[in-house]
C-alpha positions in Angstrom: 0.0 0.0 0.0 1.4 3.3 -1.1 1.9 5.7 2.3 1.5 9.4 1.3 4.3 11.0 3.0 4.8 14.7 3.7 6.6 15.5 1.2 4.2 13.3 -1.5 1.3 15.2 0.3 2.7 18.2 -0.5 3.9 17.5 -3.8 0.5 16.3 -4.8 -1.2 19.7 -3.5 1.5 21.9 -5.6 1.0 20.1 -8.6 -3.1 20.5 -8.3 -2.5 24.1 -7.2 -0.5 24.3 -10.9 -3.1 22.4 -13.0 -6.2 24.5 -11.4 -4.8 28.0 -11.1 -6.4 31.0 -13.1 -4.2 34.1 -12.6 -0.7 34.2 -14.5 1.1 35.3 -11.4 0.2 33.1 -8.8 1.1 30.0 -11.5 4.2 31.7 -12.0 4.9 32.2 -7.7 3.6 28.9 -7.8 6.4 27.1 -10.1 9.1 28.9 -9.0 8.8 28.6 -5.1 7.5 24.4 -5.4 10.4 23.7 -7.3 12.8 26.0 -4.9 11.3 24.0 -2.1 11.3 20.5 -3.6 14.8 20.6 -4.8 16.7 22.5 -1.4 17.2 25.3 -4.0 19.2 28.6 -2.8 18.3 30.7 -5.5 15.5 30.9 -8.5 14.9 32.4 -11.7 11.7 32.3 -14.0 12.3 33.5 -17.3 9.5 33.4 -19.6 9.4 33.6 -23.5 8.1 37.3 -24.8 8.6 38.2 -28.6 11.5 35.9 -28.7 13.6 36.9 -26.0 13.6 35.5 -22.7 12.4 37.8 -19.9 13.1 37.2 -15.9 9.9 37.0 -14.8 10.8 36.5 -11.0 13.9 36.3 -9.5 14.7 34.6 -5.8 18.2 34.5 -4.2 17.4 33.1 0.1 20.9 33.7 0.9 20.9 37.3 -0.4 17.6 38.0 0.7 16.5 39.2 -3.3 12.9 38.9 -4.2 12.6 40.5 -7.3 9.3 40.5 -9.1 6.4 38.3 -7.7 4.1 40.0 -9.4 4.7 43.5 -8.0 6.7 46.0 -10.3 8.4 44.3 -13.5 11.9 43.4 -12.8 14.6 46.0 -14.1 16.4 45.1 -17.3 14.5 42.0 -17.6 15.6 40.7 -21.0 18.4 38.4 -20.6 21.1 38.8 -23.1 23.3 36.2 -23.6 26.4 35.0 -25.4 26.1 31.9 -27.7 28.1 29.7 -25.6 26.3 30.7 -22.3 24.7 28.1 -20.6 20.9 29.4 -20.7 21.3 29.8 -24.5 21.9 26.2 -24.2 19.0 25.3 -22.8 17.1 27.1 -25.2 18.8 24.8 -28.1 18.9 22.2 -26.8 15.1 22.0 -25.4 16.3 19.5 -22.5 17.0 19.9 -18.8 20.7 21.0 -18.2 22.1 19.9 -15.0 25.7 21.2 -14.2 27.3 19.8 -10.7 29.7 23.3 -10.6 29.8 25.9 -12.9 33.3 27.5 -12.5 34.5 23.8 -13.2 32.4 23.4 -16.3 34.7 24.6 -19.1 32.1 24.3 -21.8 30.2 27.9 -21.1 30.5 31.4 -21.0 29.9 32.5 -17.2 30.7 36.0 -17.4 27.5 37.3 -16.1 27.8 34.0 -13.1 31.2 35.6 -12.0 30.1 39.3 -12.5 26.7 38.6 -10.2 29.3 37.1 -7.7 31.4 39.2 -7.4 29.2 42.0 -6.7 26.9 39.6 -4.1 29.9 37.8 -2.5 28.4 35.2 -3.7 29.3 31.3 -5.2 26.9 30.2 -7.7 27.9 26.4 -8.1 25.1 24.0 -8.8 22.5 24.7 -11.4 19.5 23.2 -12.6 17.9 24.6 -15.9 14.6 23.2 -17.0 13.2 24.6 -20.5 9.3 24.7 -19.6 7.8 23.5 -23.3 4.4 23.4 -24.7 2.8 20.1 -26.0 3.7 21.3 -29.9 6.8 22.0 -28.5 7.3 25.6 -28.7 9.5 27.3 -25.5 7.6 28.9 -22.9 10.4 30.1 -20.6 13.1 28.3 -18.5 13.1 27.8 -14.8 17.1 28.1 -13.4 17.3 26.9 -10.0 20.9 27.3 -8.4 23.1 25.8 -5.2 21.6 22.6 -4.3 21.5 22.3 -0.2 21.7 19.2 2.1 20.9 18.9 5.2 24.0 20.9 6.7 23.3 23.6 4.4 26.2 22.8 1.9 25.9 23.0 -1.5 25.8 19.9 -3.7 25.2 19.1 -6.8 21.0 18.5 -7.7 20.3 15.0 -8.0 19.0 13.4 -11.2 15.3 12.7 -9.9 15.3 16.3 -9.4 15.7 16.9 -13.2 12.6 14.7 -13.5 10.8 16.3 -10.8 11.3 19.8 -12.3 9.9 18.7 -15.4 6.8 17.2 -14.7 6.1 20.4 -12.8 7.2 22.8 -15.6 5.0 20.0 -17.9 1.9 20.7 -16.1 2.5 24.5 -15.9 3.0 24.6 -19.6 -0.3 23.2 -19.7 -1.8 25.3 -17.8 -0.4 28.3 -19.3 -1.3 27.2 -22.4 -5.4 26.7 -21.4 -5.2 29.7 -20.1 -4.1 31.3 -22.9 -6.8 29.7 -25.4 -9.8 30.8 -22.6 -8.3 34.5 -23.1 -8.5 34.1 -27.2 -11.7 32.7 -26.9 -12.6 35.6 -24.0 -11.5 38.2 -26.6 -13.5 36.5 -29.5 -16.5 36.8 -28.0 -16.0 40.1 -26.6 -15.4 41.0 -30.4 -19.0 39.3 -31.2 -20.9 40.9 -28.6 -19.4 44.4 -29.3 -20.3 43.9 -33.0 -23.9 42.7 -32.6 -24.7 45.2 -29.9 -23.5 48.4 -32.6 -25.5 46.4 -35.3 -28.1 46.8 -33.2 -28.2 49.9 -31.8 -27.4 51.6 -35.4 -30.9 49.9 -36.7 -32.8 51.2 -33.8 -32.0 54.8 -32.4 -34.5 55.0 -29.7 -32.5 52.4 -28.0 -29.3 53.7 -29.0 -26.3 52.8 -26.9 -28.7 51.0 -24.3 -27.5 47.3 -25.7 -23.9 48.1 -25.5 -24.3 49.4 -21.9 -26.4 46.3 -20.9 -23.4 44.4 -22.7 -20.8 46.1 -20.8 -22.9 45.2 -17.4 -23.1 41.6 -18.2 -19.2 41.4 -18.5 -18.8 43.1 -15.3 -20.9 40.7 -13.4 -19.1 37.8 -15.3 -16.1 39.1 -13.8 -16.9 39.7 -10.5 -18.6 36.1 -10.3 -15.1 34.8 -11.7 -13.3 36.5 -9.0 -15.3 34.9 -6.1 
């Protein structure tokens, strides 16, 4: 008989939180502190996909005490730039978790912007976990970077393989979820169109009544919203 342990309990919860959510920033809190949590992460970033760029969404450093976006003011000089051989423009190649065990010993990337944040934090960036977060036609979303593994005494190691699998799912069902959200918007926005082009129709063919059906439109939407809110 399967026992649901604390950790299961709560990793059940986090991923029905993900595949039920309706607000954009709450899923995006969501992902990034579950997967902080799960994984003994020090530090988090979200990056999400905008007009082809990547854009930090939210960024979360415990150590440093930084808690940068959450949906409060956008984050400043949010577009990441990056250098071919860097490892996030990896991730975005190669569509596939990245999992390196210490960055300053990994000779295969450009970490000029790791040592320049460092430096300026007093900081060690070691281990880091990327996870590209993909949709089911496999277009990017974004990419979740979690950094500095900790054990139980609070020393860095490197992020176990499990956790790579972990991550994913998670990102899998927030891809999801992003994208259904997405299509209710469209379809939101469709409909808006219709009802705004009906009600002119109608209030064009019949000027005693004019602008009467677009207000009563206009009230219907607001009490859709506030029932939606509840």
């Amino acid at each position: 008989m399967l026992k649901i342990t604390g950790e299961i309990k709560d990793l059940l919860e986090l991923g029905y939180s993900l595949s039920t959510e309706r607000y954009y920033l709450r899923l995006f809190d969501l992902i990034l502190d579950g997967c902080m949590k799960f994984t003994s992460a020090d530090a988090g970033t979200l990056f999400i996909e905008n007009n082809g760029k990547l854009r930090r969404l939210i960024v979360v450093n415990k150590s440093l005490g930084i808690h940068e976006g959450r949906g409060e003011a956008p984050i400043a000089d949010s577009v990441a730039e990056f250098e071919e051989h860097d490892l996030l423009a990896y991730t975005v190649q190669c569509m596939r978790p990245v999992n390196i065990a210490d960055i300053y010993q990994e000779k295969q990337f450009e970490i000029l912007n790791i040592k320049e944040f460092d430096a300026k934090n007093n900081y060690r960036t070691q281990s880091i976990l990327n996870v590209p977060i993909i949709q089911a036609n496999g277009k990017l979303m974004g990419v979740i970077q979690l950094t500095n593994c900790l054990d139980d005494d609070n020393q860095v190691i490197p992020f176990p393989e499990e956790y790579e699998k972990m991550v994913s799912s998670l990102t899998s069902q927030m891809a999801i979820t992003l994208t259904n959200m997405m299509l209710i918007q469209d379809l939101e926005e469709l409909l808006f169109s219709f009802v705004e082009a009906m009600t002119t129709a109608i209030d064009e063919r019949t000027p005693y009544n004019a602008h009467h059906t677009t207000h009563v439109a206009e009230y219907c939407m607001e009490v859709i919203d506030h029932i939606n809110a509840l």
